[in-house]
C-alpha positions, 0 to 999 in steps of 0.5 A: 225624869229620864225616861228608860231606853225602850225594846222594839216590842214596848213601841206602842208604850211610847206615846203614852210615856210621852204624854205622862212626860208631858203632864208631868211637866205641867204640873211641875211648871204650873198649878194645874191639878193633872193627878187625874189625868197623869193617874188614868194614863199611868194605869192605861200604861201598866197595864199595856205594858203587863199585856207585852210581857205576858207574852214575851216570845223567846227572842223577846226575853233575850233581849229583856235579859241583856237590857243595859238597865237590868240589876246586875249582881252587885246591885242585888248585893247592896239591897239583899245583903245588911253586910257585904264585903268584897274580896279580890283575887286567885291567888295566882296574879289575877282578878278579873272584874268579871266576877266578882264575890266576897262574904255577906250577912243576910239577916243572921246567915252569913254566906259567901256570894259570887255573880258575873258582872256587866257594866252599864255603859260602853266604858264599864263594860270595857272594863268587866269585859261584859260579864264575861270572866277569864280563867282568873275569875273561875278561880277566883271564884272557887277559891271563894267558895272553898273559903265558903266550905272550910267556914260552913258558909251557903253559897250564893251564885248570880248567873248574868253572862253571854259565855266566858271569854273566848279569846286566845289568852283566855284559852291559852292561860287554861280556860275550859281547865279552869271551868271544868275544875270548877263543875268537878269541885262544885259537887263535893262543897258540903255547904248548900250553894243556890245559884240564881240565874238573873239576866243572861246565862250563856254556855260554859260561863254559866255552869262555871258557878251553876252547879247548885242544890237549887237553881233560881231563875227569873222569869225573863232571864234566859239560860242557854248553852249556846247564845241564838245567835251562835247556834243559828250561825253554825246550823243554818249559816245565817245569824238572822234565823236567831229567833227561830234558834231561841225558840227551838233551844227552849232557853225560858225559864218556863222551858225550863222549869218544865224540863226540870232543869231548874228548881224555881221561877222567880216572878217580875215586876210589869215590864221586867226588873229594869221597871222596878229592881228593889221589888226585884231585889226583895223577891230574890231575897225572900227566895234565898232566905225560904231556900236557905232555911229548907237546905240548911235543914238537910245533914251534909251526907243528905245535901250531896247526894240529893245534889249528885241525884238532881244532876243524874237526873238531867239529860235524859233522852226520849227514843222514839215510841218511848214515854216520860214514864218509861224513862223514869221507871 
């Protein structure tokens, strides 16, 4: 069995997974009976790895976020979906590989899916531009999801981007138009719509399907407004500082949660969803499918304004001398 490729900080997991590589291959070469041995250390090995990432710092879980193995969106659509059907195009000449949507049956709820879309090696990444979709695939997507609206179908949204594309193209055929339109009309949708945040949610590009009723993240994934290293590079000139620029953004899905930017954190298996992705994949069902039954309970008047009021409450600043309870009153 190929073994995953390791981060910096799982180091010390590499000799213990050489030596289950090993025994493994005993077993498979003679009839030694090894399961004792092979058991002890896979269980020395789980729980080192439990250890690491319980206390993953935020420069740590950017990188468990961008992991090449990580489920992308399309992977969770096979295990989370009994039906599923891709739909391609804006309308308007384009489909950008990006961002890909379609419609889907969960159970007996039917609903419209859309997610940002990585590659898992150099040519399919070339391919999806790295997850990074163009003004085609802003509109692609809303065009899903006025198709969602007009057959009162939930939205579900997967967030797995380090921005959208910022080349001269982009720019130049309406891009930060095209993201805009998208805020502007995600708030007048009548059908509830979660967003779940499942790598890397980056600027812009995030918020272009992040305007939800309830936003999920899981628990090592990272949701930016701008990328560590950008933010290092333009306060202090010196992209090396980006560890401190993660720390300081509060990027974590703990940051966040306490923030009250996000709604819930959706837990990982040991080692992150590259470890186990159908363990993750289940976990991300059982959430939509809790979220799904609490917000398809709400009338349509109920589900806009709760949705205007979770937006109105975000970015409140703290003066000096001024409390928590003092804003909030």
């Amino acid at each position: 069995m190929a073994r995953r490729p390791l981060l910096d900080f799982e180091k010390p997991l590499v000799e213990l997974e050489e030596q289950i590589e090993q025994i493994r291959q005993l077993a498979k070469d003679s009839e030694v009976d090894v399961s004792q041995q092979l058991l002890q250390l896979e269980t020395l090995a789980a729980r080192r790895r439990e250890d690491i990432f319980s206390a993953l710092t935020p420069a740590q879980k950017i990188q468990v976020a961008r992991h090449p193995q990580r489920p992308s969106t399309l992977d969770y659509i096979q295990v989370i979906t009994d039906e599923w059907l891709e739909l391609h195009g804006d309308r308007r000449g384009s489909d950008d590989q990006a961002l890909v949507g379609g419609v889907g049956r969960i159970g007996e709820q039917p609903v419209v899916l859309i997610g940002h879309q990585k590659g898992r090696d150099t040519k399919e990444n070339v391919a999806r531009n790295f997850g990074m979709a163009s003004p085609g695939g802003y509109r692609k997507a809303m065009r899903l999801m006025e198709h969602a609206d007009r057959f009162r179908l939930p939205i579900l949204t997967f967030i797995d981007t380090p921005g959208a594309y910022a080349g001269v193209l982009a720019e130049e055929l309406g891009q930060g138009e095209a993201i805009a339109v998208n805020l502007r009309e995600m708030f007048r949708l009548r059908v509830p719509v979660i967003a779940t945040v499942i790598g890397e949610g980056g600027s812009g590009g995030a918020l272009g399907i992040g305007v939800a009723d309830r936003l999920m993240m899981f628990e090592h994934s990272v949701y930016t407004v701008a990328s560590p290293e950008a933010c290092a590079s333009i306060l202090w000139r010196d992209a090396a500082k980006a560890p401190v620029a993660a720390t300081a953004l509060k990027i974590t899905a703990a940051d966040l949660l306490q923030l009250g930017l996000i709604d819930v954190v959706l837990s990982e298996p040991s080692g992150g969803n590259h470890w186990g992705p159908l363990q993750a994949a289940e976990t991300l069902r059982g959430a939509l499918i809790e979220q799904l039954t609490v917000l398809g309970q709400l009338s349509e008047a109920a589900l806009l304004q709760q949705r205007y009021d979770k937006f109105r409450r975000m970015g409140r600043v703290l003066g000096a001398g001024t409390t928590d309870s003092a804003v909030g009153s």
